[in-house]
Structure formats: C-alpha cells, structure tokens
N, C-alpha and C positions, 0 to 999 in steps of 0.2 A: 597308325601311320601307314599309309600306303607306302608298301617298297619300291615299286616300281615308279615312284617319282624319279624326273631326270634330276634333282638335288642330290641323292640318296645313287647314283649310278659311278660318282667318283670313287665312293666307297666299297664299289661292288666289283675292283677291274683287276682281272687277273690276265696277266702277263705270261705267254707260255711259246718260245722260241722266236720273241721278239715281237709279239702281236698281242692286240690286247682285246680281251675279251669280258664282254658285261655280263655276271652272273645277278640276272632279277632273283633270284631265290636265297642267296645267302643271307641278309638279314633275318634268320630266323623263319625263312620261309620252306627251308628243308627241314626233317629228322634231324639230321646229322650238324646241323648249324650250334643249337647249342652247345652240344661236345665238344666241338670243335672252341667253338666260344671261352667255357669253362676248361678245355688245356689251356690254352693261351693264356688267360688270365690266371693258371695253376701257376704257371711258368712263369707270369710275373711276382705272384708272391714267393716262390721260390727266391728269384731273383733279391727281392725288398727281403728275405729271412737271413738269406746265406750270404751274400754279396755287400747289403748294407747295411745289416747286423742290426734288424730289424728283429726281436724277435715278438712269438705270440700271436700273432696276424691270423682273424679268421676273415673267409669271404664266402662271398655268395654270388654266383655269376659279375656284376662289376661291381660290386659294395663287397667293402673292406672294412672293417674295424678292430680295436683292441684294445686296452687297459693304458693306463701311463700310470705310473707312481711317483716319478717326477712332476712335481704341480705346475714346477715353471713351464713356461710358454715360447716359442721359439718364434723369429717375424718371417712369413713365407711373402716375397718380395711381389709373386704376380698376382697375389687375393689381395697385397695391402692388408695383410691381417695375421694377429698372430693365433697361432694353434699349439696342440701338442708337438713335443720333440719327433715321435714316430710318425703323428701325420706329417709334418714337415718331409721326414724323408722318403715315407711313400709319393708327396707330391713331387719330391724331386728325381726322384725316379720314371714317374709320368713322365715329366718336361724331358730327362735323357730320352726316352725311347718314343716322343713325342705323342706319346697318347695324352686325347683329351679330357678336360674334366673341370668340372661345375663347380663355382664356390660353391652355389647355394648345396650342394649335397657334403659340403666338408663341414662338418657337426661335430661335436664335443661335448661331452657335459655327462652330470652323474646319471642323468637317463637317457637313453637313445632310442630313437624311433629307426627299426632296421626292418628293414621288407612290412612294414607296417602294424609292427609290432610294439609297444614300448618295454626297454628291455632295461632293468635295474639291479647290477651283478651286486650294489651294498647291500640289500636289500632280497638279492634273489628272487625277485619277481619278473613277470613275463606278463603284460596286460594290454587288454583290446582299448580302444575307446568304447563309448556307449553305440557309437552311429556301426565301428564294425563289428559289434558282437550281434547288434540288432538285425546288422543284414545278413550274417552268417547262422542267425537262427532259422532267420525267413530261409534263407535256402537250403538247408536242413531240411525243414519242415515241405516247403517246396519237393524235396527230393524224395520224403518217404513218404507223399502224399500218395495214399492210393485210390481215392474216391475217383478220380481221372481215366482208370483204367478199366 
C-alpha cells in the first residue's frame, strides 16, 4: 500500500500547538513506527488484562489471541455474531477507545491460522500449509545458492 496516498493522510495528522501536521512516514515507513506501534497496542492489552479482566492474551503487532475454556459463546452486537466470551471483551474495548477492526479477522476455532501459521495448542502443533512451506524452501534454497556468485 502506498502511504502517501491522500486516504491514508487523515491517519497520518499530528497536532502540535494547535496546527496540524502530515507525517507521510509513519505508517510504517520510519524505524521507529513499528515500536511505536507495538507500545500502543502493549498498552492496549494491558488495558483488555488488568482493566477488563481479560486474562491470558498473547499478540503480535495487531493480532491478538487466546484460549477460552468456557464453550459458551457470547452475541457481539456490531459483527451480528456470536464469539468467544474474551473475544467479545477485547472487541469491546476496541469500540471504547474507537480502534478499528475487521470481522473477517475475528476467528475462533480449535485451530487458528496466526501470522500464517496454523497453530493447534490440543494437539501442540504448529503447521505450514503445502503452498508456504514450498515457497519457504525455494527461498532458502534461493538464499544459499551460490552458483550466482
């Protein structure tokens, strides 16, 4: 995604003695942006742990997941759909501090697909599919090619 689209500029406006100013670089386009990123979103699972007695919660820059042992299912009013107990209160914690967020990324089930991984804690397994293990061979392979040099 190009950052510098004018769509992506509301996002970018920083405010400093009453004037506001467009940073083209902070999507990700500094060092220091994802740091910055990953407090903020430390901050908000602080927030979902100690505040909404969430407990458990791992993440990874903006994916979040965790366990439920409770089977039942609780109804979250703006997907129209119901989820776990925990997710329910992570999305309601979103909507207070008005961060946005995708049905389609709110997943449940005995295996989860996280950072493109499928991850199965009954089970204790951790698996690629066929298509990313093939392309992580090739680039492997790719990488310690030395006939090129």
């Amino acid at each position: 995604m190009h950052t510098h689209a004018p769509i992506w500029q509301i996002k970018q406006i920083n405010t400093f003695e009453g004037l506001h100013h467009i940073d083209h670089n902070m999507i990700f386009g500094t060092h220091i942006a994802p740091r910055i990123w990953c407090t903020f979103f430390g901050l908000v699972m602080w927030i979902t742990i100690h505040i909404y007695s969430c407990v458990d919660l791992m993440h990874y820059m903006d994916d979040a997941w965790s366990y439920e042992t409770d089977p039942s299912l609780v109804f979250y009013e703006l997907h129209n759909t119901w989820y776990p107990h925990k997710q329910v209160k992570l999305l309601r914690l979103y909507d207070d501090l008005g961060l946005l967020h995708d049905k389609k990324k709110q997943v449940f089930g005995m295996t989860l697909k996280i950072i493109g991984l499928f991850v199965n804690p009954t089970d204790m397994t951790i698996s690629m599919s066929d298509r990313s293990c093939s392309d992580l061979t090739m680039a492997v392979r790719a990488f310690i090619d030395t006939s090129m040099t």
